[in-house]
C-alpha positions as CSV (number, residue, x, y, z in Angstrom):
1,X,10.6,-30.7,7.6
2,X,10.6,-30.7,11.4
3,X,11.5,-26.9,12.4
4,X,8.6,-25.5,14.0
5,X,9.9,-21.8,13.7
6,X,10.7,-21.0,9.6
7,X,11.5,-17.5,7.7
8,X,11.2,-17.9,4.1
9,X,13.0,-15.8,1.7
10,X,12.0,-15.6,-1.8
11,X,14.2,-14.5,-4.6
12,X,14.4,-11.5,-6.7
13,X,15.2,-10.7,-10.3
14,X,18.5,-11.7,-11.3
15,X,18.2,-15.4,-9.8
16,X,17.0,-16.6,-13.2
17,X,19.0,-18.9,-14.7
18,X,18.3,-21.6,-17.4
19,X,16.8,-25.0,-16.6
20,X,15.8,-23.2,-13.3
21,X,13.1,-25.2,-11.0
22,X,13.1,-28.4,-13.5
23,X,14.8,-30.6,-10.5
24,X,11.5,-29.5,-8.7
25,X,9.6,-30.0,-11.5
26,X,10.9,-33.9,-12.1
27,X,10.7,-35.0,-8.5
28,X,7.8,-33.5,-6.9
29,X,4.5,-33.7,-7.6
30,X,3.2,-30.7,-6.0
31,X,6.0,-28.4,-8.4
32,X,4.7,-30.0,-11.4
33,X,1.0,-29.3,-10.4
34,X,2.3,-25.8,-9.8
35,X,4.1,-25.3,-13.0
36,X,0.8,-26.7,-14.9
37,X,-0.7,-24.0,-13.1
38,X,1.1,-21.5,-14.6
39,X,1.1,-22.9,-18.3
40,X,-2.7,-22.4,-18.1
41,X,-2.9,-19.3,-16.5
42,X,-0.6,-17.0,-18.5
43,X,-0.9,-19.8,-22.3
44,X,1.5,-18.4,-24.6
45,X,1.7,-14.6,-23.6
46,X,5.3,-14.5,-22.7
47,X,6.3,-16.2,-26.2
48,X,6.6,-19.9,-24.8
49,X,4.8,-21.8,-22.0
50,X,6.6,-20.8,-18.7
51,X,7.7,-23.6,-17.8
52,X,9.3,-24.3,-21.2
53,X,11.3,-21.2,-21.0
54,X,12.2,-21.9,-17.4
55,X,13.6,-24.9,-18.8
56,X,14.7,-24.7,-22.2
57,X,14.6,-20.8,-22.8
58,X,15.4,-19.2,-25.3
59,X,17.9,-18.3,-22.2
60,X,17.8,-14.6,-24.3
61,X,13.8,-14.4,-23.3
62,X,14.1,-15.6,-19.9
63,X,16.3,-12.4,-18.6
64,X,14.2,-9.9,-20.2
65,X,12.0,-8.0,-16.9
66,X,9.2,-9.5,-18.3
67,X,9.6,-13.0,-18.5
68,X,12.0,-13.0,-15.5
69,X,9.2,-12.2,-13.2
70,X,6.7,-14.7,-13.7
71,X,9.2,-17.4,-13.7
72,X,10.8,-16.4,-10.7
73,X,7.3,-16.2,-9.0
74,X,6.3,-19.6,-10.6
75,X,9.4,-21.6,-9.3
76,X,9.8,-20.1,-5.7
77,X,6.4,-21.4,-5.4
78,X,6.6,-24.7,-6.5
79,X,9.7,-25.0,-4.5
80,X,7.8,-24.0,-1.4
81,X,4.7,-26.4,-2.1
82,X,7.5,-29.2,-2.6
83,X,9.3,-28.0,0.7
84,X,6.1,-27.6,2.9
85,X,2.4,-29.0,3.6
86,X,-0.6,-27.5,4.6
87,X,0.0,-28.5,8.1
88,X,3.3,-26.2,8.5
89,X,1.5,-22.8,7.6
90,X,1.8,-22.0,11.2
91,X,5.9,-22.9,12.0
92,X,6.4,-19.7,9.5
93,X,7.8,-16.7,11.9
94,X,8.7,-14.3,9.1
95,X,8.5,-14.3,5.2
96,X,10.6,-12.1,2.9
97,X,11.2,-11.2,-0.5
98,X,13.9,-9.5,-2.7
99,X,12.1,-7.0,-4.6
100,X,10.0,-9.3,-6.7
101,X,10.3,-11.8,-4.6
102,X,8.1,-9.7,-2.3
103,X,4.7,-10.5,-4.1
104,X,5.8,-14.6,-4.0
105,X,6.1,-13.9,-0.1
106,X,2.9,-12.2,0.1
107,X,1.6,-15.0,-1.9
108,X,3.3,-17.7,0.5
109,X,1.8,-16.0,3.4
110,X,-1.9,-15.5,2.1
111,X,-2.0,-12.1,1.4
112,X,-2.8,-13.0,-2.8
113,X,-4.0,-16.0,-4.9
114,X,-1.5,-17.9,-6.9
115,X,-3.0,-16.4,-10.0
116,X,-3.7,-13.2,-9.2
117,X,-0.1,-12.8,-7.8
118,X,1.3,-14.5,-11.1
119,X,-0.7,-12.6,-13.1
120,X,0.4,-9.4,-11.3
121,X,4.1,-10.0,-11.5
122,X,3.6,-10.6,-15.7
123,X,1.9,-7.3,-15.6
124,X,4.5,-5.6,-13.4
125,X,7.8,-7.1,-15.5
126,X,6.0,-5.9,-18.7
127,X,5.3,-2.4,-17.4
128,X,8.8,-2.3,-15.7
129,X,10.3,-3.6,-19.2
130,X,8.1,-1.0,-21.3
131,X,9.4,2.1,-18.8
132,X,13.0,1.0,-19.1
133,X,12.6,1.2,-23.0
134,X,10.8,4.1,-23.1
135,X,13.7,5.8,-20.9
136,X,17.7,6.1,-20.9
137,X,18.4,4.3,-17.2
138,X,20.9,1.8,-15.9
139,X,22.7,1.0,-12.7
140,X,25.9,0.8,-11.0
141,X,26.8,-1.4,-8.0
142,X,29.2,0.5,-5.7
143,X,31.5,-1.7,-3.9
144,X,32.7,-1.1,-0.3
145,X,31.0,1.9,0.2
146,X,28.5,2.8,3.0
147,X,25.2,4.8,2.6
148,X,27.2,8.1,3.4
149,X,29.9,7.8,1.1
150,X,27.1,6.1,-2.0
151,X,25.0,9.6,-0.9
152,X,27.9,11.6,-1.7
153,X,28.9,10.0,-5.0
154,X,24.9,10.4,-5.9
155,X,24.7,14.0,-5.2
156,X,27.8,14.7,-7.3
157,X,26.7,12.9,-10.6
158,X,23.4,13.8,-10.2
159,X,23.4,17.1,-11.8
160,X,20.3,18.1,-13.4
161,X,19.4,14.0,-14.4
162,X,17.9,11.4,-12.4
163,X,19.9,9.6,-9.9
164,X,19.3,7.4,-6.7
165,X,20.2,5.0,-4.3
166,X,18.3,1.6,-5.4
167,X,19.1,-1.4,-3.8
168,X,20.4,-1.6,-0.2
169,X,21.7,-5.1,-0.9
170,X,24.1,-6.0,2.7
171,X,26.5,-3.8,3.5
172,X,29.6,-2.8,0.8
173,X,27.3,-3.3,-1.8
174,X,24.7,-0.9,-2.9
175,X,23.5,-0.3,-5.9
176,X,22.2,3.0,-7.5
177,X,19.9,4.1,-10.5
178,X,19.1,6.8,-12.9
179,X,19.8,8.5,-15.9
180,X,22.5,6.8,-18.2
181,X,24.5,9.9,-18.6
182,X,24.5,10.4,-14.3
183,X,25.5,6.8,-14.3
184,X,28.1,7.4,-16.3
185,X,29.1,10.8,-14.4
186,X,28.8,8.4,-11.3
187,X,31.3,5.4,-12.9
188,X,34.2,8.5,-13.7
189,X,33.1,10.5,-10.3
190,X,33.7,7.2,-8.6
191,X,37.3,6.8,-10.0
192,X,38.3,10.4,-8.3
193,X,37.0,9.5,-5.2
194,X,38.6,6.2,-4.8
195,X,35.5,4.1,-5.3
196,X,34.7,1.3,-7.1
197,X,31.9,0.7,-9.1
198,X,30.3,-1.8,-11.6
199,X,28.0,-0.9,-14.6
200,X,25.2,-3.6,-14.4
201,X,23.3,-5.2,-17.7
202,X,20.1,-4.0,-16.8
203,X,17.6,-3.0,-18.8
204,X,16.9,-0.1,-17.3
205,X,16.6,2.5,-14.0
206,X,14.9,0.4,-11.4
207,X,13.4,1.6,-8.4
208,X,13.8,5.2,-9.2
209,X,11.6,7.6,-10.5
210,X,12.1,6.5,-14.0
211,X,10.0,3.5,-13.1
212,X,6.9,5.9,-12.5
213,X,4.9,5.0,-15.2
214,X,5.2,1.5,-14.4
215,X,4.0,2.1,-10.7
216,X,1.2,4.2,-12.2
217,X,0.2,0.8,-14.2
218,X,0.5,-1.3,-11.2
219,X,-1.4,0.5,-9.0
220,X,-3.9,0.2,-11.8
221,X,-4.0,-3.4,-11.6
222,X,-3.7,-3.8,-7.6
223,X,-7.0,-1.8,-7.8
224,X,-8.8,-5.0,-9.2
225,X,-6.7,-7.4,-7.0
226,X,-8.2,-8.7,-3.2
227,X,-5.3,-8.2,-1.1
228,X,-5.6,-9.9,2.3
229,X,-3.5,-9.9,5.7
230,X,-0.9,-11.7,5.8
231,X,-0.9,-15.0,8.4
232,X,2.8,-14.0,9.0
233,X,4.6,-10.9,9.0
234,X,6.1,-10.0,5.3
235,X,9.1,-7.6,5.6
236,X,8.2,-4.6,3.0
237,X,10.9,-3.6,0.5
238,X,10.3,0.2,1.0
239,X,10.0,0.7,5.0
240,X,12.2,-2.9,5.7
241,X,9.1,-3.2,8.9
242,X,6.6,-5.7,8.6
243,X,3.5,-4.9,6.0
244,X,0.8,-3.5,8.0
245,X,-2.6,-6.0,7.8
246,X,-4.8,-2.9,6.4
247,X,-4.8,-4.2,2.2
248,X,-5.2,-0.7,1.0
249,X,-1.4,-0.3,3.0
250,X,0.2,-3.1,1.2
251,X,-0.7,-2.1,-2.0
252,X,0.6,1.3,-1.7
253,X,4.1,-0.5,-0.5
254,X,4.2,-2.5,-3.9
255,X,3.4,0.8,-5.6
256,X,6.1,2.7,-3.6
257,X,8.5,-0.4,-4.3
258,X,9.2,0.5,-8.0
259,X,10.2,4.0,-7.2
260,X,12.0,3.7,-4.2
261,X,15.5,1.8,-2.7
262,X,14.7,-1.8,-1.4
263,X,16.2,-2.2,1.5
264,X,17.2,-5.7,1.7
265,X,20.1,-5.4,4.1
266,X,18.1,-3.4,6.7
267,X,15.1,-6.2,6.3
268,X,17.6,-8.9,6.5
269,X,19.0,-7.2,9.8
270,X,15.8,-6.9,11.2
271,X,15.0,-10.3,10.8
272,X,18.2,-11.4,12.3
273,X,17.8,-9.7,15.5
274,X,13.9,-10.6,16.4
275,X,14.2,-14.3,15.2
276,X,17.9,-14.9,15.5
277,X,17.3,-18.6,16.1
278,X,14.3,-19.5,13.4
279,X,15.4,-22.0,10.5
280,X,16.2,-19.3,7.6
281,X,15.2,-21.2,3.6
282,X,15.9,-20.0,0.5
283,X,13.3,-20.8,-2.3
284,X,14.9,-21.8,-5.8
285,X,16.1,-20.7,-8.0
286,X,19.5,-19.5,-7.5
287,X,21.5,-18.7,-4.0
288,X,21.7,-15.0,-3.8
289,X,20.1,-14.5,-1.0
290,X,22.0,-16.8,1.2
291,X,25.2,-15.7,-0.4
292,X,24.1,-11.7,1.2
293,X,23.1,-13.2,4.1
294,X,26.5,-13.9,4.9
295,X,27.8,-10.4,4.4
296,X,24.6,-8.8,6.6
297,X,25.0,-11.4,9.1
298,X,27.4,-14.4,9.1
299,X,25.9,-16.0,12.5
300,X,22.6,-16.3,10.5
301,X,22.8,-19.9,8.2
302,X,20.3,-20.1,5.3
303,X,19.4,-23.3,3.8
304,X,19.4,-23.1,0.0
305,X,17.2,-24.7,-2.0
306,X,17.8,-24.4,-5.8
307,X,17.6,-28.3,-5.5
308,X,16.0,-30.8,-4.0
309,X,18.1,-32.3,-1.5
């Protein structure tokens, strides 16, 4: 690649799909060597080896939060060592990720180890898969809404149960998280107020407080983990700013993360004004990300690369 000004964004949970990253896998070296990585690093602990259920499932295993995550980590980064060499590191402007996809951007920019970060996502999916069974959550995509309107239809389902804003996705589509029975004040609320809504297949309340004892588990294992600063700025879920360099900052972030709304759109936004005319990619698997780019900002063009091309 020639562009000597990138912005990488990484995908989140909910990319996954089956056969994901095996393109990269078949014709580039550097993704095999990564996926080989991963095999030995994690063995058998999420049922198969992960590139096997990246590939060839059981498609059933691959959705679940905790197998989700480490694949999605695994193939984002063999797509980027397939995409870039050593000698680019310093034509990246801006790197970042979609919930999960923020620990592979941290990763990208130097911030974590490839197996510390892989070995941190497994931990998070499990302890965000563990919290969701242990609780009554789910979510509900509002459609066409803005923050004011979502606020309103929070506050009046809420009652005494957990509800929140979640994900900040691009604008009209926002997506909020709690208790199953507010969610399902929320989905009837919604109907009065002429809104509409969609119950996701989630396996639970993410990013809200129903996720704390997962956060209290991962901020538990970042204690062990050597963060670094970042050789490019990485856009932070929770604040939608640039992680500070200070380690001890970012790991509070990715603590903060589970608990709080990502704010994708707002991150996206930012992004678009400083560095309107950097070369925007996409990391495999899957084209989310470009497809919300569009809504937050059509003059903005993303390259996609689920494939090679």
């Amino acid at each position: 690649m020639s562009e000597t000004s990138n912005i990488i964004l990484c995908p989140g949970q909910g990319a996954q799909s089956l056969g994901m990253g095996r393109a990269w896998f078949e014709s580039c070296p550097a993704a095999a060597q990564t996926f080989g990585a991963a095999d030995e690093i994690l063995g058998d602990s999420l049922g198969e080896k992960l590139s096997t259920l990246c590939f060839d499932g059981p498609e059933p295993t691959l959705h679940r939060t905790d197998a989700a995550q480490p694949a999605l980590f695994a193939c984002a980064v063999a797509c980027f060592q397939s995409l870039f060499s050593d000698s680019q590191k310093e034509s990246f402007v801006a790197m970042a990720g979609l919930s999960l996809g923020e620990y592979t951007a941290l990763h990208l920019a130097g911030s974590l180890s490839f197996e510390d970060g892989l070995r941190l996502v497994a931990l998070r999916g499990q302890a965000m898969q563990q919290a969701a069974e242990n609780s009554d959550g789910g979510m509900v995509a509002v459609i066409g809404a803005d923050e004011a309107k979502v606020a309103e239809l929070v506050d009046a389902s809420r009652e005494d149960d957990v509800l929140v804003p979640a994900n900040f996705n691009a604008p009209g589509q926002i997506v909020i998280s709690g208790s199953s029975s507010a969610c399902d004040r929320a989905v009837e609320r919604a109907g009065e107020m002429g809104m509409r809504v969609s119950r996701l297949t989630v396996a639970g309340a993410f990013h809200s407080p129903l996720m704390e004892p997962a956060a209290e588990r991962l901020a538990s294992a970042l204690s062990n983990i050597e963060l670094r600063s970042s050789r490019c700025p990485v856009i932070s879920n929770v604040t939608a700013e640039p992680h500070e360099a200070d380690p001890a900052s970012i790991s509070a972030r990715l603590v903060e993360q589970l608990t709080s709304p990502v704010r994708w759109s707002q991150s996206c936004e930012r992004l678009a004004k400083e560095t309107p005319d950097a070369s925007y990619h996409e990391l495999a698997p899957g084209k989310v990300l470009s497809g919300l780019m569009r809504r937050i900002d059509r003059s903005i063009k993303v390259k996609n690369h689920d494939t090679p091309s």
